[in-house]
ZADRENVEX-862392 format. One record per residue: residue in one letter; y, x, z negated of N, C-alpha, C in turn. Coordinates in steps of 0.1 Angstrom, whole numbers, plus 5000, padded with zeros to 4 digits. Layout:
# residues N
AYXZYXZYXZ/...
This chain:
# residues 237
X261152347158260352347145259852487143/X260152527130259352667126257752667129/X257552757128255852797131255852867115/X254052847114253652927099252852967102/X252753097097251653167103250653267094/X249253217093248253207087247853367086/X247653417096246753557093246653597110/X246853717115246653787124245053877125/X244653857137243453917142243154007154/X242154067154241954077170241653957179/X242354017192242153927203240853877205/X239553987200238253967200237553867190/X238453817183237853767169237453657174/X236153547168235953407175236753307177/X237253267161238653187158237953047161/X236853077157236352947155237452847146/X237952757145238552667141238852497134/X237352517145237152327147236652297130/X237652207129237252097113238252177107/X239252277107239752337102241352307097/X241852257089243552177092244852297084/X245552297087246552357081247152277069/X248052357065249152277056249852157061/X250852147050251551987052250751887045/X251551737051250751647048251551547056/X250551487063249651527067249351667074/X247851737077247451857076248251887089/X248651967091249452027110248352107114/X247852057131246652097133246952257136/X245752347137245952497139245552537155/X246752617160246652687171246452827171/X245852927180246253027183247253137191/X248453187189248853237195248353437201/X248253407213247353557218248553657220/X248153767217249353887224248153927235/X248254057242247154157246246454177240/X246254217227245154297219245154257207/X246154137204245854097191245953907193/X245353857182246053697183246553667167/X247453527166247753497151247353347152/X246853317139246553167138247553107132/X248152957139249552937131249052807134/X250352727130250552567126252252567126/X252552447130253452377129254152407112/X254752397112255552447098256152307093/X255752267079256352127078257452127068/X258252027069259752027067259552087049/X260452147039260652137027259452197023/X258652287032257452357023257352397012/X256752397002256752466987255252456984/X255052596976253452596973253052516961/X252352406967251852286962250452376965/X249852276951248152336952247452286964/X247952156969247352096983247052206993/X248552286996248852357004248652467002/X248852526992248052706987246652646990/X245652606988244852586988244152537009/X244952527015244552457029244952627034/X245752697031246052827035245052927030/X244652917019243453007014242352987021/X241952827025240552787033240652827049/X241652807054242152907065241353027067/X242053117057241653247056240453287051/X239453167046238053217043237353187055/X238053087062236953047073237353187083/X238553257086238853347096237653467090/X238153477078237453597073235653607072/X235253527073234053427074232753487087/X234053487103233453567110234153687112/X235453737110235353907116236753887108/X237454007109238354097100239454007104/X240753977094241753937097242354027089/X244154017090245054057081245553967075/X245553927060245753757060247253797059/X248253677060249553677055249653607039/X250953617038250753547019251153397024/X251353337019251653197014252953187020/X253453107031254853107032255353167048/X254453257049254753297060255553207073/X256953247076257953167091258153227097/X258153207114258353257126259253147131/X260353167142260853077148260253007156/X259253057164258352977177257353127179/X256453027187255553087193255653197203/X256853237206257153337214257853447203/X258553387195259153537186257453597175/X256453527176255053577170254353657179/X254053587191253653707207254753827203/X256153787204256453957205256154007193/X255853967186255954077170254154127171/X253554037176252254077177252454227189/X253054217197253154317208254054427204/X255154397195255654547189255154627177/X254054507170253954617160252154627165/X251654627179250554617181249854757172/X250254837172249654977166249154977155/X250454947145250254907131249354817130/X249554687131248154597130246854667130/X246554697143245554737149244854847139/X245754977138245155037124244754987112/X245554877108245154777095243854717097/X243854667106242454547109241554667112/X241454817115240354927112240354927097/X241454937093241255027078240254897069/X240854777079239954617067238454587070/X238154697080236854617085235754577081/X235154527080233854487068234154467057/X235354417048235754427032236654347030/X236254317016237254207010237554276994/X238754176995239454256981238854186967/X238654286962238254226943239254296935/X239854166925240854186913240554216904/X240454296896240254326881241454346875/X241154236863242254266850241754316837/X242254376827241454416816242654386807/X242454346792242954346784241954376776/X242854406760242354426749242654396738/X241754336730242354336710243654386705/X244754376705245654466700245954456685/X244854366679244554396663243554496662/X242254536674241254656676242254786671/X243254806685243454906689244554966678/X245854906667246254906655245454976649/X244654956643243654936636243055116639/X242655096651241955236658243055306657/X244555306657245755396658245855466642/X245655306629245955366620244455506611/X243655496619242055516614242555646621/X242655696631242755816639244055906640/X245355816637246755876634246755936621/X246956076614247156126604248456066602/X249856066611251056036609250755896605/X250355796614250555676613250355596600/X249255686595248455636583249455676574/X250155766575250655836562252255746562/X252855686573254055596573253355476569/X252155446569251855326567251555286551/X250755416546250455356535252055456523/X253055486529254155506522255055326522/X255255266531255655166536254855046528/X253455046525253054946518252954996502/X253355106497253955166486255555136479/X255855076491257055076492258455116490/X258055246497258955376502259455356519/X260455446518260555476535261855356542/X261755246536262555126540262555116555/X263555066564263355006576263455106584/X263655236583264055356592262455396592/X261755376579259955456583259555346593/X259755236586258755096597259455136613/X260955166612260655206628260255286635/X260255386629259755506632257955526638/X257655436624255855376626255955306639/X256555176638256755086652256355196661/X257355286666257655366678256055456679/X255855546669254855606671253255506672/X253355376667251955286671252255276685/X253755216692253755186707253355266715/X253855426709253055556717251855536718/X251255606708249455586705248955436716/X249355336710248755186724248855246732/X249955276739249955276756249455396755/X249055506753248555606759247155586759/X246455516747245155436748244955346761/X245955236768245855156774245655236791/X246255366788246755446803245355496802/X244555566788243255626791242455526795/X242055406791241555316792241555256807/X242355236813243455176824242355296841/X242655426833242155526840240655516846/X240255536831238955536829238155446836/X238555286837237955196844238055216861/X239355256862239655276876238355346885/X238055516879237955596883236855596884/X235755506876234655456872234155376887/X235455266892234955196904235455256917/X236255336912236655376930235355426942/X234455526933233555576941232955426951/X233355306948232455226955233355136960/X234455126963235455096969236455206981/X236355126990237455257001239255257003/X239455166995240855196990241055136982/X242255176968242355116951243355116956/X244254996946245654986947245554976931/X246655026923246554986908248354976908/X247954776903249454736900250054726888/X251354706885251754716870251154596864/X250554596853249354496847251054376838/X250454266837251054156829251154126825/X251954066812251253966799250254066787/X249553986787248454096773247754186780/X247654206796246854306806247654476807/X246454516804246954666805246354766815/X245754636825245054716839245054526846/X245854616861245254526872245554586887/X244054596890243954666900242954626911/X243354656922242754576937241954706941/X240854666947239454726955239254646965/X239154746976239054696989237554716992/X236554646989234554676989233854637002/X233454727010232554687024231854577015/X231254487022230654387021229154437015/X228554547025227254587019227154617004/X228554647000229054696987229354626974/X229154526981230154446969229054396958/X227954386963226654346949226954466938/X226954576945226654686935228154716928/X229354666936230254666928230754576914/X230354426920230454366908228954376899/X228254446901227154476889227854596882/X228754686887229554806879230154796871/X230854636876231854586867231154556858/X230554456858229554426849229554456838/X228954596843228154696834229554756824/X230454806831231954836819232054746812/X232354576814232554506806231854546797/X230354556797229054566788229854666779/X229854776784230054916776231754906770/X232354856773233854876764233254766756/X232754666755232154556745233254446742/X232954346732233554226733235354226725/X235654356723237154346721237854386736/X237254376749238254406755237854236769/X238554216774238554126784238254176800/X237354176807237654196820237354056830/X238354046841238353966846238354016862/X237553926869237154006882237053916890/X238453876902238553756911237853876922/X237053776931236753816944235353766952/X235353796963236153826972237053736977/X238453836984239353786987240153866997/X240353727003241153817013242053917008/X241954037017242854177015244054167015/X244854137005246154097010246654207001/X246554306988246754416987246854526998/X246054517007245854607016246554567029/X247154487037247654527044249154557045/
């Protein structure tokens, strides 16, 4: 039977456990496997796995309870080992690596921020501030220029947005790094033109999400910010 494996720690970590169940269904109870200097918390691996909210969810509570008392490296969702012995050796060859990770995580959890914005606002702010833009636009509602201006416009609004969204994008970043000890900034999704991970000591994190706060306040109600955390560091390791 495969093993699944939850999140790696130090050997020192408590690993308190009790009341704690894994995935599956029924839950597969949780063990520890120890190297020298590190351990991993795993479970039985149940047949036909797929992330069912049951089971994303019994792996997330996992990882709040590990993270709860002292530093883990969480794994993602899914995580397979053959047995308990091919996890000891992987804990023993990449002992180094770990070991600097679970330094670089110590005391911190990760916060997500996404931002989006109005993109009837930002139009709007392109055609008010573009001399060009304005001037294909109000030729086009004149009705001159035909389909070669409107692309042309198209092309030069797409510029104008994204280089708004990259200033914008920046700007928030750069605003919270000072209170964060490592940023990750990933390619944003859907109507998101920022999403980016912060790794916040714990003593940090009040003053962080009051920062956030506070930007939301100051870009005002055409833009969206959204701010999961804390969470396990899974950006970061």
């Amino acid at each position: 039977m495969s093993v699944y494996v939850y999140a790696i720690t130090a050997a020192t970590h408590p690993l308190e456990l009790d009341g704690v169940a894994g995935v599956g269904d029924p839950p597969r109870q949780l063990r520890v496997v120890k190297g020298s200097s590190l351990a991993a918390v795993v479970s039985d691996a149940p047949d036909g796995l797929r992330a069912k909210r049951r089971d994303v969810l019994a792996h997330e509570t996992v990882l709040e309870e590990l993270m709860g008392q002292a530093t883990v490296l969480p794994l993602r969702f899914g995580a397979l080992a053959p047995d308990d012995q091919s996890v000891r050796d992987t804990l023993e060859e990449r002992a180094d690596a770990y070991q600097e990770r679970l330094a670089a995580l110590d005391g911190c959890a990760e916060f997500h921020l996404k931002v989006s914005c109005d993109e009837d606002v930002l139009l709007r702010e392109v055609l008010r501030q573009s001399d060009d833009a304005r001037r294909m636009n109000d030729e086009i509602r004149a009705g001159r220029g035909g389909q070669e201006l409107k692309l042309a416009l198209g092309e030069l609004v797409a510029r104008e947005v994204e280089a708004r969204h990259a200033s914008f994008g920046s700007g928030i970043v750069e605003a919270l790094r000072p209170l964060a000890r490592e940023t990750k900034v990933s390619e944003a999704a859907g109507d998101d033109f920022l999403g980016a991970s912060f790794l916040v000591e714990r003593p940090r994190q009040q003053e962080f999400t009051a920062r956030e706060a506070q930007l939301a306040e100051e870009y005002g109600e055409d833009f969206d910010f959204r701010i999961h955390g804390p969470l396990p560091p899974y950006s970061f390791v």
